[in-house]
Structures are given as structure tokens and as C-alpha cells.
ChimeraX commands (.cxc) that place a marker at each C-alpha (Angstrom):
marker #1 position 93.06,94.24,100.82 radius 0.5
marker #1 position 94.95,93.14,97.39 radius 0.5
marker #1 position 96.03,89.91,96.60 radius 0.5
marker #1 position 98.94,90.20,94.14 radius 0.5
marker #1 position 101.38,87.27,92.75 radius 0.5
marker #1 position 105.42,88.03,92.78 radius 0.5
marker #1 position 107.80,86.12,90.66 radius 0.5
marker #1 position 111.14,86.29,90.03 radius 0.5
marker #1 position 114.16,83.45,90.28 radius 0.5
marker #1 position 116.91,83.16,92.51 radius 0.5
marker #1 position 120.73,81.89,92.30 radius 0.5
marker #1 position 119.96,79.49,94.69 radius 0.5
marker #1 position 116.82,78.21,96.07 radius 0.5
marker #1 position 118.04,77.07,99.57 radius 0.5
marker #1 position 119.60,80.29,100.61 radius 0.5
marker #1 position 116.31,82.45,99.69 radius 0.5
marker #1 position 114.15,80.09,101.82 radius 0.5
marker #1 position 116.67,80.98,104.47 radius 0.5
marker #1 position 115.52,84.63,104.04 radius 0.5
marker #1 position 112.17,83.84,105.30 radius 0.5
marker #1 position 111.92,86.17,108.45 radius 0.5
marker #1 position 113.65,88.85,106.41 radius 0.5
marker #1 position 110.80,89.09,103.76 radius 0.5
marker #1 position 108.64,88.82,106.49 radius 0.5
marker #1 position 110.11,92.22,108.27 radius 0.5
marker #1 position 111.14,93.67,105.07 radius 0.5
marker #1 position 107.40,93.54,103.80 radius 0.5
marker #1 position 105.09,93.55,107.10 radius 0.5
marker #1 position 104.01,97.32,106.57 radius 0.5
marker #1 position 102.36,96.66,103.77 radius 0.5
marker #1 position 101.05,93.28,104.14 radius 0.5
marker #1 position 99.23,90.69,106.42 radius 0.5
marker #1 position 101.03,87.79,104.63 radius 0.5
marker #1 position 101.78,85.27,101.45 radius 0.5
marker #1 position 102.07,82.05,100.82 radius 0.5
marker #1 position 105.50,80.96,98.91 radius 0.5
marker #1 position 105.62,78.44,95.44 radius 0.5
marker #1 position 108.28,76.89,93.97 radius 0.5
marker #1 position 108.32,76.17,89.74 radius 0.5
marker #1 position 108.50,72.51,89.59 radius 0.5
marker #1 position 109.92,72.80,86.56 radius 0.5
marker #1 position 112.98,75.96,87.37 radius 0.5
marker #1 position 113.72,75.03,91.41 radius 0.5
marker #1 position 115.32,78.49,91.27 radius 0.5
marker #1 position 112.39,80.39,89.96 radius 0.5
marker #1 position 109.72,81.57,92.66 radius 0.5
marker #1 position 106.28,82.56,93.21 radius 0.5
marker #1 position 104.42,84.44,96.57 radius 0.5
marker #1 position 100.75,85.04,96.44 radius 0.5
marker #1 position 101.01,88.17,98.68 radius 0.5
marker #1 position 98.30,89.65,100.82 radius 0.5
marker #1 position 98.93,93.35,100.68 radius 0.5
marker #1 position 97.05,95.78,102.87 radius 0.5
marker #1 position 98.82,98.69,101.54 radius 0.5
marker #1 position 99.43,98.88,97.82 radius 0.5
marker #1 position 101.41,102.42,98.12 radius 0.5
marker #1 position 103.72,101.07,100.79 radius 0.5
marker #1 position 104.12,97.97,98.79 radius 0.5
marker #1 position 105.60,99.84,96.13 radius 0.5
marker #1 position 107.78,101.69,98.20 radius 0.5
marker #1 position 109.39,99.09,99.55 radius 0.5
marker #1 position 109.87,97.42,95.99 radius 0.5
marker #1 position 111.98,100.49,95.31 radius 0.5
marker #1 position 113.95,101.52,98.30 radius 0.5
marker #1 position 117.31,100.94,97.57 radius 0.5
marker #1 position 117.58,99.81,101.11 radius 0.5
marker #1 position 116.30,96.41,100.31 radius 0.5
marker #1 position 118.69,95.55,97.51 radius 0.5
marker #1 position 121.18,94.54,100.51 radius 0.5
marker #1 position 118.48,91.68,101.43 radius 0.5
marker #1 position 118.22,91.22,97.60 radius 0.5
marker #1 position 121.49,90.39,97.10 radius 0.5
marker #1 position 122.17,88.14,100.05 radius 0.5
marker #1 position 119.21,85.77,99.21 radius 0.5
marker #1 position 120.21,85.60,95.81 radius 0.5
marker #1 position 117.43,87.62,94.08 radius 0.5
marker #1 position 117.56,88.16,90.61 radius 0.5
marker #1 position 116.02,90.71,88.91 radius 0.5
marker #1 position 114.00,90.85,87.54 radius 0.5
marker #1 position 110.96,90.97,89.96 radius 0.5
marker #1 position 107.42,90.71,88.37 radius 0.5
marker #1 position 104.38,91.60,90.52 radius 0.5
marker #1 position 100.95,90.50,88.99 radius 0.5
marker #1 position 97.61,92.01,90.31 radius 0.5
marker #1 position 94.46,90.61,90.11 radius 0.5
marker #1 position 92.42,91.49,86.75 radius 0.5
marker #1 position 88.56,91.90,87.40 radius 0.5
marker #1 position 86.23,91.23,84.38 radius 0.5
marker link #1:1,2 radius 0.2
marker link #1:2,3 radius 0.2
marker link #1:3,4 radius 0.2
marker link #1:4,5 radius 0.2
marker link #1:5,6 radius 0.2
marker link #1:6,7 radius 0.2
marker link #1:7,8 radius 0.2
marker link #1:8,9 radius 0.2
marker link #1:9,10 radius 0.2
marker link #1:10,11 radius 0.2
marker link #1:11,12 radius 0.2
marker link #1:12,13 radius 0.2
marker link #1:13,14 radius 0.2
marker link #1:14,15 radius 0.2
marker link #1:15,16 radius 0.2
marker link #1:16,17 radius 0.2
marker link #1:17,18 radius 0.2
marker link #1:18,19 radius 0.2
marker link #1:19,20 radius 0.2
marker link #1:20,21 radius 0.2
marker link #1:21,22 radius 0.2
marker link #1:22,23 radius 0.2
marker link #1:23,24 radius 0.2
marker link #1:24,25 radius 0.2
marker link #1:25,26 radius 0.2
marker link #1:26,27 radius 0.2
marker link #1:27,28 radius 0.2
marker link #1:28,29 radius 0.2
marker link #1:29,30 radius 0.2
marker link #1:30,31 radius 0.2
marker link #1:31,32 radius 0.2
marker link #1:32,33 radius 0.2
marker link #1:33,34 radius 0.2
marker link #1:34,35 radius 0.2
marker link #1:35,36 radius 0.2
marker link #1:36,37 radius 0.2
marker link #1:37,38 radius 0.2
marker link #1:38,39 radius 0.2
marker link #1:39,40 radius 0.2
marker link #1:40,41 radius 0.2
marker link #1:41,42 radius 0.2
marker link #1:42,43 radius 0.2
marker link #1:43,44 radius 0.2
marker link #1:44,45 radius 0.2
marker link #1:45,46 radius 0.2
marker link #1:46,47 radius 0.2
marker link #1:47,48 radius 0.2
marker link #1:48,49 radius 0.2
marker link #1:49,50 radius 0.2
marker link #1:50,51 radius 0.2
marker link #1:51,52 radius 0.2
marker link #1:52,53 radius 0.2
marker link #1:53,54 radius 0.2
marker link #1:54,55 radius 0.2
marker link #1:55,56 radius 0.2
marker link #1:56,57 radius 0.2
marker link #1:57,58 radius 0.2
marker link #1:58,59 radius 0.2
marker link #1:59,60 radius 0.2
marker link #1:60,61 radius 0.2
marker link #1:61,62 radius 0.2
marker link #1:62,63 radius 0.2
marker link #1:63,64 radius 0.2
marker link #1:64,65 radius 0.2
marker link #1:65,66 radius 0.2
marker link #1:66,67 radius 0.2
marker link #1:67,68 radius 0.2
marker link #1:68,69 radius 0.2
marker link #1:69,70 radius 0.2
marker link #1:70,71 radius 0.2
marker link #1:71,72 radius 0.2
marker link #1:72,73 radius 0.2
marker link #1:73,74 radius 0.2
marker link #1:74,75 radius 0.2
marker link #1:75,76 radius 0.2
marker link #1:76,77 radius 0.2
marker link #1:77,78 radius 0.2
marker link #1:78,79 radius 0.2
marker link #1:79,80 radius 0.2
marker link #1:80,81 radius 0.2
marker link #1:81,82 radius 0.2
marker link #1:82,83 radius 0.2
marker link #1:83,84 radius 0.2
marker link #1:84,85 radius 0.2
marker link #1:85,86 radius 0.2
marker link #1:86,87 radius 0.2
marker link #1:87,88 radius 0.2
view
């Protein structure tokens, strides 16, 4: 298993927390779960430590244009930065 950190900002904070169960669907083949942050500083910018199972599904899904609908109605902005973890 992966850990990797997402970021990106939204338009509005309380309608993306809204979208909860549909990152949870949207997401579950390729990972067992992640934990959601908010920027103190930027409410409307957002960070998921993301347990992924399946790195090659994971990316999948960050392309199909499917999920832009979900995108779009929890006020996603683009654009979306995903940071692995860097082993020294």
C-alpha cells in the first residue's frame, strides 16, 4: 500500500465536504481510505492523506473524464496535485 497526499482548492469549502460519500465511491477501487485537512490559512484549499492500494487504478480514476461531473459539482478546482512519498 501507498500513502500519497492530494491537494487542490475548492470554490467553496462547505459544498465539497458535502461530497464526502462521493469521493468515497468515486475512489474505493483503488483505496482503503484518507483522512481530509483543511489550510488554516486558505479555508478553500484542501489536503487528503490517501491510502491507495492500487496506484494504477488511482490514476485512472484521476483521468476518467467521468469524474469531472463530481468535480464540478463539489466545486473542484484544478488544479489537483498528488504528492507521493519520497524514500531516502
Amino acid at each position: 500500500m501507498a500513502t500519497v497526499v492530494i491537494r487542490h482548492k475548492v470554490g467553496d469549502f462547505d459544498t465539497w465536504l458535502k461530497g464526502h460519500q462521493d469521493r468515497v465511491e468515486v475512489f474505493s477501487p483503488a483505496i482503503s481510505g484518507f483522512r481530509t485537512f483543511r489550510d488554516m490559512n486558505d479555508p478553500n484549499s484542501i489536503a487528503m492523506i490517501v491510502d491507495v492500494v492500487d496506484m494504477d487504478k488511482m490514476g485512472e480514476i484521476m483521468k476518467d473524464p467521468k469524474v469531472q461531473p463530481f468535480k464540478d459539482k463539489h466545486t473542484v478546482i484544478d488544479p489537483v496535485s498528488v504528492f507521493v512519498e519520497v524514500h531516502t
